[in-house]
FIROLO-667582 format. One line per 5 residues: their letters; for each residue x, y, z of N, C-alpha, C, O. Coordinates in steps of 0.001 Angstrom, whole numbers, always signed. Last residue first. Example, Ala and Ser with C-alpha at 12.3 -4.5 7.8 and 13.67 -1.06 7.14 Angstrom:
2
sa> +12850:-2250:+7080:+13670:-1060:+7140:+12900:+30:+7870:+13409:+1138:+8039  +13190:-5690:+7800:+12300:-4500:+7800:+13200:-3300:+7800:+14236:-3319:+8465;
//
This chain:
46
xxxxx> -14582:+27790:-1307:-15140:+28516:-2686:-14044:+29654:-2858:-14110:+30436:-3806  -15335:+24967:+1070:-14480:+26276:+670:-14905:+26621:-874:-15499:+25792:-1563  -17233:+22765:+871:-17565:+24159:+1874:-16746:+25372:+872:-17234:+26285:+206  -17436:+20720:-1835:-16895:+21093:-741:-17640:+22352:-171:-18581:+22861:-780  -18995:+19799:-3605:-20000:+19989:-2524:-19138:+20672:-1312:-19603:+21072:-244;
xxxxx> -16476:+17235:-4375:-17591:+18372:-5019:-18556:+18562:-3652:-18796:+17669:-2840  -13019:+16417:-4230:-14457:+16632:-3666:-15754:+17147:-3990:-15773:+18011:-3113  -10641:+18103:-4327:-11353:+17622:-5294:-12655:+17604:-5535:-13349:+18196:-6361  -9651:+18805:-2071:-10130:+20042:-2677:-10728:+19243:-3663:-11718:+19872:-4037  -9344:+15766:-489:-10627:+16560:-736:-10453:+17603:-1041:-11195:+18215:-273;
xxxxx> -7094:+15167:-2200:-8124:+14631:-2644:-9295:+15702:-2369:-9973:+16313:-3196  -5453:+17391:-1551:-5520:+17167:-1990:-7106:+16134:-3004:-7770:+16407:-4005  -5167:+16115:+1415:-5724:+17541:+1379:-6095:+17705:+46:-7208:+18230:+10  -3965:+13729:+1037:-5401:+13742:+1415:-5611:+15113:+1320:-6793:+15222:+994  -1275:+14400:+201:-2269:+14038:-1026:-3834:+13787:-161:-4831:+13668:-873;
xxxxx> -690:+15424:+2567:-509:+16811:+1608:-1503:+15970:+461:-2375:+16598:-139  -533:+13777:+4230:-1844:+14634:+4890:-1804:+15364:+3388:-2855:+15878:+3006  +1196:+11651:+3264:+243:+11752:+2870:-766:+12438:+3296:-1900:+12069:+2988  +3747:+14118:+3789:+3426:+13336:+2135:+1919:+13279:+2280:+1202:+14170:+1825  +3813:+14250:+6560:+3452:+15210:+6092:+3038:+15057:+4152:+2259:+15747:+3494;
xxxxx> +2591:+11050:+8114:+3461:+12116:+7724:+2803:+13106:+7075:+1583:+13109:+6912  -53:+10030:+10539:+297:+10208:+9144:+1695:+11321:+8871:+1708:+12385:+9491  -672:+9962:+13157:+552:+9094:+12786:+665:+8956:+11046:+1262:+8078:+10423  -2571:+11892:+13382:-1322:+12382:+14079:-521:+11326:+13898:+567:+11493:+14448  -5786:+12104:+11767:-4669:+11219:+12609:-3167:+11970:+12477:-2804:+12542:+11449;
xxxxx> -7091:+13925:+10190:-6934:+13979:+11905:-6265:+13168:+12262:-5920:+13377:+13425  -6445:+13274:+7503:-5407:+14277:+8317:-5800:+14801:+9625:-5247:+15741:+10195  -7112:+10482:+7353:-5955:+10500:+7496:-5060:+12182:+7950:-3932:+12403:+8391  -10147:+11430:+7530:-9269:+10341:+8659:-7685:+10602:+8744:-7067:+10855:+9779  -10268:+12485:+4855:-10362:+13098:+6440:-9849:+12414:+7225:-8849:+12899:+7754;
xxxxx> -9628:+10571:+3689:-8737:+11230:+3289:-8767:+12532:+4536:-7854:+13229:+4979  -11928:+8618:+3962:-10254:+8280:+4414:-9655:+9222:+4975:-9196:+9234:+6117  -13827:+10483:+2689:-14197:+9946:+3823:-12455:+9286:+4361:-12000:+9833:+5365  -12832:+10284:-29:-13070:+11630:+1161:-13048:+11498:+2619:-12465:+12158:+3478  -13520:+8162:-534:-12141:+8037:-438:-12225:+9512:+188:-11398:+9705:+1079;
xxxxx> -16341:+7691:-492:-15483:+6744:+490:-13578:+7260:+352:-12651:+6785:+1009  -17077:+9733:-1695:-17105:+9988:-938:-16418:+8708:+157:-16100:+8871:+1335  -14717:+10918:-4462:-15414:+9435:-4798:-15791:+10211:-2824:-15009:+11089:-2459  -13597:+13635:-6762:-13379:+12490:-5639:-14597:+11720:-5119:-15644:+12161:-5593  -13607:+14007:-10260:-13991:+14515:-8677:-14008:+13403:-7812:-14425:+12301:-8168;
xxxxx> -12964:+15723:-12941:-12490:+14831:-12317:-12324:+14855:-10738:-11436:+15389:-10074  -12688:+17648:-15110:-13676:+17340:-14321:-13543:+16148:-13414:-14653:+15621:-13342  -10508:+20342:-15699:-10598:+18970:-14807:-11574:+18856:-14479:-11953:+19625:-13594  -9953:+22004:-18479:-10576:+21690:-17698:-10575:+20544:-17172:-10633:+19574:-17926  -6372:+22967:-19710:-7338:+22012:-19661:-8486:+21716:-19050:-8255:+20537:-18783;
x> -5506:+25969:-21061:-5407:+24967:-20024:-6693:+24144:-20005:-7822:+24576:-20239;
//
């Protein structure tokens, strides 16, 4: 399997939080903002 180095940008992190505290996003795009930020580097989770 392929290694992904391929990591999210902090203005689009920065959205991608926005979009899953807002309560007028569906469930599609909270699932590709969750998404972006596991990307993220520096995340918390491990």
């Amino acid at each position: 399997m392929a290694n992904n180095t391929k990591t999210t940008s902090a203005k689009v992190a920065s959205t991608a939080s926005k979009i899953l505290k807002d309560g007028r996003y569906g469930s599609s795009s909270k699932s590709v903002a969750g998404s972006a930020l596991s990307q993220k580097t520096g995340s918390r989770s491990k």
